[in-house]
C-alpha beads as a LAMMPS data file, in Angstrom:
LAMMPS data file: protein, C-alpha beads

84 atoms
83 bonds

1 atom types
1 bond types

-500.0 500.0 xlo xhi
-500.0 500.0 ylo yhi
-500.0 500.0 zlo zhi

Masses

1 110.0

Atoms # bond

1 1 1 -182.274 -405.048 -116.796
2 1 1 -180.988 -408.381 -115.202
3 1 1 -181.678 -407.033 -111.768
4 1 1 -184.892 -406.437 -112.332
5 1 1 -185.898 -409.558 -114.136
6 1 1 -184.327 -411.606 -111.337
7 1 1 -186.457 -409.189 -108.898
8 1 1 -189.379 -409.911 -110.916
9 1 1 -188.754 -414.071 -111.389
10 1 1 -187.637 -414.532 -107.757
11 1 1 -190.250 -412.136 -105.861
12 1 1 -187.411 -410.317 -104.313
13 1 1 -187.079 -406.695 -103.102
14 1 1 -185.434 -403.714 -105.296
15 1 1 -184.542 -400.690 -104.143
16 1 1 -185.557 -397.552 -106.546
17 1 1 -183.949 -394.240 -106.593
18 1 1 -185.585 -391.393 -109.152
19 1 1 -183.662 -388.443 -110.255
20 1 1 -184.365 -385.497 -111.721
21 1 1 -181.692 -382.611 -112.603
22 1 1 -182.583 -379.226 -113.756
23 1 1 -180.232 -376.780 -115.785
24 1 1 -180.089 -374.207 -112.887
25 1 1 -176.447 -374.174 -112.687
26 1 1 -175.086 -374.131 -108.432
27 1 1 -172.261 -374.065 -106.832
28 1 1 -172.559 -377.681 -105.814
29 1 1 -173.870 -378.974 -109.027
30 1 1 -177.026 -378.344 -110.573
31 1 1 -180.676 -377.959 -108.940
32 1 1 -181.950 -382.057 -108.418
33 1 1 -184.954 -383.920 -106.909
34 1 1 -184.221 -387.197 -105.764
35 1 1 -187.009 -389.558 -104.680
36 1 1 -185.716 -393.004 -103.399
37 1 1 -187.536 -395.871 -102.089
38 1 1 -185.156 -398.457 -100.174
39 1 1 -187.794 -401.318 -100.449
40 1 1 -190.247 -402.206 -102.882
41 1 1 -191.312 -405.295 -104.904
42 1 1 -192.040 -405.183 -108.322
43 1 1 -196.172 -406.685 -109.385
44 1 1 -196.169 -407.469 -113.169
45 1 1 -198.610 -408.114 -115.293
46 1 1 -198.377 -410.830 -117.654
47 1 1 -196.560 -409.910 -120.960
48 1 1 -199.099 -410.383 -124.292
49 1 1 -196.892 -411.627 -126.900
50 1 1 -197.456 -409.788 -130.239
51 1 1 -195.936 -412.120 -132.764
52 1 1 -192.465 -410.351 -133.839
53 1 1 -193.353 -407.216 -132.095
54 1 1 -191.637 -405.436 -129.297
55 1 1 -193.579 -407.008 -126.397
56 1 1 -194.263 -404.012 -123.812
57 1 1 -195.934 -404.368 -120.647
58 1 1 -196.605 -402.060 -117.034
59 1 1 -194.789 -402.860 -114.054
60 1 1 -196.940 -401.358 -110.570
61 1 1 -195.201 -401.702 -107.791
62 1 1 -195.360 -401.855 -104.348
63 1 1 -193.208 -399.883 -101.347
64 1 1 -192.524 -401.911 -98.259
65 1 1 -191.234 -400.744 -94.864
66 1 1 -188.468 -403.743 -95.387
67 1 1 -189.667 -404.423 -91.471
68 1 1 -186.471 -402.214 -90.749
69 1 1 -186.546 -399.068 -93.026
70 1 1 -186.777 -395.883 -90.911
71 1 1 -188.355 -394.550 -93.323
72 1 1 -190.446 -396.652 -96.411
73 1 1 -189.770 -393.085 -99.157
74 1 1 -187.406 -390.554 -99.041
75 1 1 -187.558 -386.756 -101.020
76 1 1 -184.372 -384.908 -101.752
77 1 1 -183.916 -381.634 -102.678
78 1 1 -181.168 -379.260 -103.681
79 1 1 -181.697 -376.310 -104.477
80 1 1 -180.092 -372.619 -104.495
81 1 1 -183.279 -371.328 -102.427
82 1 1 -181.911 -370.554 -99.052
83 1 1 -184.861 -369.649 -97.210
84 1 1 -185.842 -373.458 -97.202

Bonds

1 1 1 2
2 1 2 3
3 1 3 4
4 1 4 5
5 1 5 6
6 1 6 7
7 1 7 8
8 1 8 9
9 1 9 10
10 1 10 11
11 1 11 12
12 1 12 13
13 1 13 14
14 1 14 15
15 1 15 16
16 1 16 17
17 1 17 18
18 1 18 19
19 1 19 20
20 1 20 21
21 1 21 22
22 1 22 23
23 1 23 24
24 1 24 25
25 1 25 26
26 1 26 27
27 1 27 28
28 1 28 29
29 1 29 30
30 1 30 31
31 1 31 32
32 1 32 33
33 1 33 34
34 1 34 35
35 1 35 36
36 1 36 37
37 1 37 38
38 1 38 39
39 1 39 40
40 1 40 41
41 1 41 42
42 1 42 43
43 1 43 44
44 1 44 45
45 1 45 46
46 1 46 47
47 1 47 48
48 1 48 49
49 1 49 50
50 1 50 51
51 1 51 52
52 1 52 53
53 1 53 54
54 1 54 55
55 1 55 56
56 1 56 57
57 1 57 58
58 1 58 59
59 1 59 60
60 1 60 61
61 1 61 62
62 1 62 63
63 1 63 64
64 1 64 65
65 1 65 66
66 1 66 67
67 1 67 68
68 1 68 69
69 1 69 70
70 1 70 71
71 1 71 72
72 1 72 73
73 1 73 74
74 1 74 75
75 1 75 76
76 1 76 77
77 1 77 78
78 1 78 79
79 1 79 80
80 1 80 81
81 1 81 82
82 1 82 83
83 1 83 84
């Protein structure tokens, strides 16, 4: 996406948030596992271009503490299990 090309050509920080829903059906919504990461900074690896092929390449990445984060990861979890 834009924001993460600009990320990746200016060094700048992204934030990431993962989320993963299942099909147990609640009240609120359905059961979901959220990971988010307020900080982190993106460390490509250079792209091999293949000619006229769809040029793929990994992206590792790094989380920071942002020098102000509380906390550098975050889990969230909802779920119908009320003994948690």
């Amino acid at each position: 996406s834009d924001v993460c090309s600009s990320a990746l050509f200016n060094d700048t920080d992204l934030s990431l948030v993962l989320t993963f829903t299942s099909g147990e059906a609640l009240s609120t919504g359905f059961a979901t596992l959220q990971v988010a990461i307020p900080v982190c900074r993106l460390e490509p690896e250079t792209p091999n271009v293949n000619g006229s092929e769809v040029i793929e390449t990994d992206y590792n990445f790094s989380v920071l503490d942002g020098l102000s984060a509380t906390q550098p990861l975050w889990v969230i979890i909802r779920t119908a299990d009320t003994a948690l």
